[in-house]
C-alpha positions in Angstrom: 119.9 86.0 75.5 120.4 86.2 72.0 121.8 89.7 70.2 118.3 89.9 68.7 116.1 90.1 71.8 118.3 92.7 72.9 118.5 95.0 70.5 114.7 94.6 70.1 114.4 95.8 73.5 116.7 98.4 72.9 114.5 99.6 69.9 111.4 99.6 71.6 113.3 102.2 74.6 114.0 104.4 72.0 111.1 104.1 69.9 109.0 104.8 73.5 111.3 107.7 74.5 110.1 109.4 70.5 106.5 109.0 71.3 107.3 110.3 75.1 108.7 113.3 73.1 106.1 113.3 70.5 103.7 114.6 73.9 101.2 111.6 72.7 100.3 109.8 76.0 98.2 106.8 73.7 101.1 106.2 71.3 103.6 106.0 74.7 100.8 103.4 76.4 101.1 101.4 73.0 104.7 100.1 74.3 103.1 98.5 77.0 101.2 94.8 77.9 97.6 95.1 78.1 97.9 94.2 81.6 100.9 96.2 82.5 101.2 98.3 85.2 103.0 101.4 85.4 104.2 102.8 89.3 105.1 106.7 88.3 108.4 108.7 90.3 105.7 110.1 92.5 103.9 107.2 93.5 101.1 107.3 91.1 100.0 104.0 89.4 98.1 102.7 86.6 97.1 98.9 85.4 96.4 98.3 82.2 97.0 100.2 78.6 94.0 102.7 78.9 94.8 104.1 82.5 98.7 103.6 81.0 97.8 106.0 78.2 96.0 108.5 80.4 98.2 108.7 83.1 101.1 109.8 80.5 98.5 112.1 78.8 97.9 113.9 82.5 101.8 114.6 82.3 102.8 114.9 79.2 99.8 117.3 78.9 100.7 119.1 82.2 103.6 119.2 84.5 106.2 117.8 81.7 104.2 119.9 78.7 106.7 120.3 75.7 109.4 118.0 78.2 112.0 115.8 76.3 113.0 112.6 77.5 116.4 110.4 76.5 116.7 107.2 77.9 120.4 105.7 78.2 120.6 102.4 76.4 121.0 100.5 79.8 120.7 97.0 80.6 119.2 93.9 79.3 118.9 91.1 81.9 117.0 87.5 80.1 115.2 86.0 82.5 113.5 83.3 80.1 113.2 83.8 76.5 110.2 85.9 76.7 110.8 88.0 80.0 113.8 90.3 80.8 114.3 93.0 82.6 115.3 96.5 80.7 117.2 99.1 83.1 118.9 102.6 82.4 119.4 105.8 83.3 116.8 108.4 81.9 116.8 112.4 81.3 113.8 114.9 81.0 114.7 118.3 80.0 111.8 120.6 80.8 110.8 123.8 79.2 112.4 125.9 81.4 114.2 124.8 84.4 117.6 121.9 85.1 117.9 119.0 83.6 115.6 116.2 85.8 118.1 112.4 86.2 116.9 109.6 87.0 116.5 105.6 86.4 113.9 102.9 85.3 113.5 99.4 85.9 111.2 97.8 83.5 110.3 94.0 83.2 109.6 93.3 79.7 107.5 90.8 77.8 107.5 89.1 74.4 103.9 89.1 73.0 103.6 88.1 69.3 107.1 88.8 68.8 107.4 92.5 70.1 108.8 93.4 73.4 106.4 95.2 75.5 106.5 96.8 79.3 104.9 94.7 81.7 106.3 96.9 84.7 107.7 100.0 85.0 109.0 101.9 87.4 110.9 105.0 86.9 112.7 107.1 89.6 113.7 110.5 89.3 116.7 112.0 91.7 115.8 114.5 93.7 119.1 116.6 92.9 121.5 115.1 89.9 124.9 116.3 88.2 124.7 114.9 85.1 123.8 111.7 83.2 123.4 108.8 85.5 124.9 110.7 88.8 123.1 111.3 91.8 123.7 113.7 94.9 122.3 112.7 97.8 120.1 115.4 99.9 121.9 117.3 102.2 121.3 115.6 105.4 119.2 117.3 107.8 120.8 119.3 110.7 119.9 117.9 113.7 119.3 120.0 117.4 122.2 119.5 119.6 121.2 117.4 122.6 119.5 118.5 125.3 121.6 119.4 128.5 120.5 117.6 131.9 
């Protein structure tokens, strides 16, 4: 990997996680492959730029309305000169309500040059305590066994 490709990558995270913020769900989309696919925290999934861009319109536009996002610097893994896999810990501060933690695992591409998402898949913890931490759900209780 040279110090180059990684700190492209690392550009293009942030540069994503400003037009996340921004609330535009086409310039977000734009930091993918045209054939990308995108697997949301809650299961839903587009393939391709266009159902990219208006899957992050439906939540920027909704659920995560007026939402920021930070993105740790992460990870950079080569795995030839034009593919590597991007992975950190991310942040969404709602409107009103906690902090929401959680992590991504992208697999990026070179094409022309620029580093673009060819997969993501972001995760969000169910219940966090800061950057990067996660608490795992209580377990549930469980009926005591049945006498015989």
């Amino acid at each position: 990997m040279t110090t180059s490709d990684e700190d492209a990558i690392f550009s293009e995270v942030a540069a994503f996680s400003a037009a996340w913020n921004g609330g535009d769900g086409a310039l977000a989309a734009s930091f993918f492959a045209d054939d990308a696919v995108r697997v949301g925290a809650l299961g839903d999934r587009q393939q391709g730029k266009a159902e990219i861009a208006k899957g992050y319109q439906r939540m920027l536009g909704g659920a995560f309305s007026g939402a920021t996002v930070r993105q740790h610097r992460g990870t950079v893994r080569m795995l030839t000169p034009d593919f590597a896999v991007w992975q950190g810990g991310i942040e969404i501060v709602p409107v009103s309500g906690p902090p929401i933690m959680g992590h991504v695992v992208q697999v990026m591409k070179k094409v022309n040059g620029r580093w673009l998402v060819l997969e993501a898949h972001p995760k969000l913890f169910a219940m966090s305590r800061g950057p990067g931490a996660a608490t795992p759900r209580p377990a549930a209780k469980q009926a005591a066994p049945a006498e015989r």
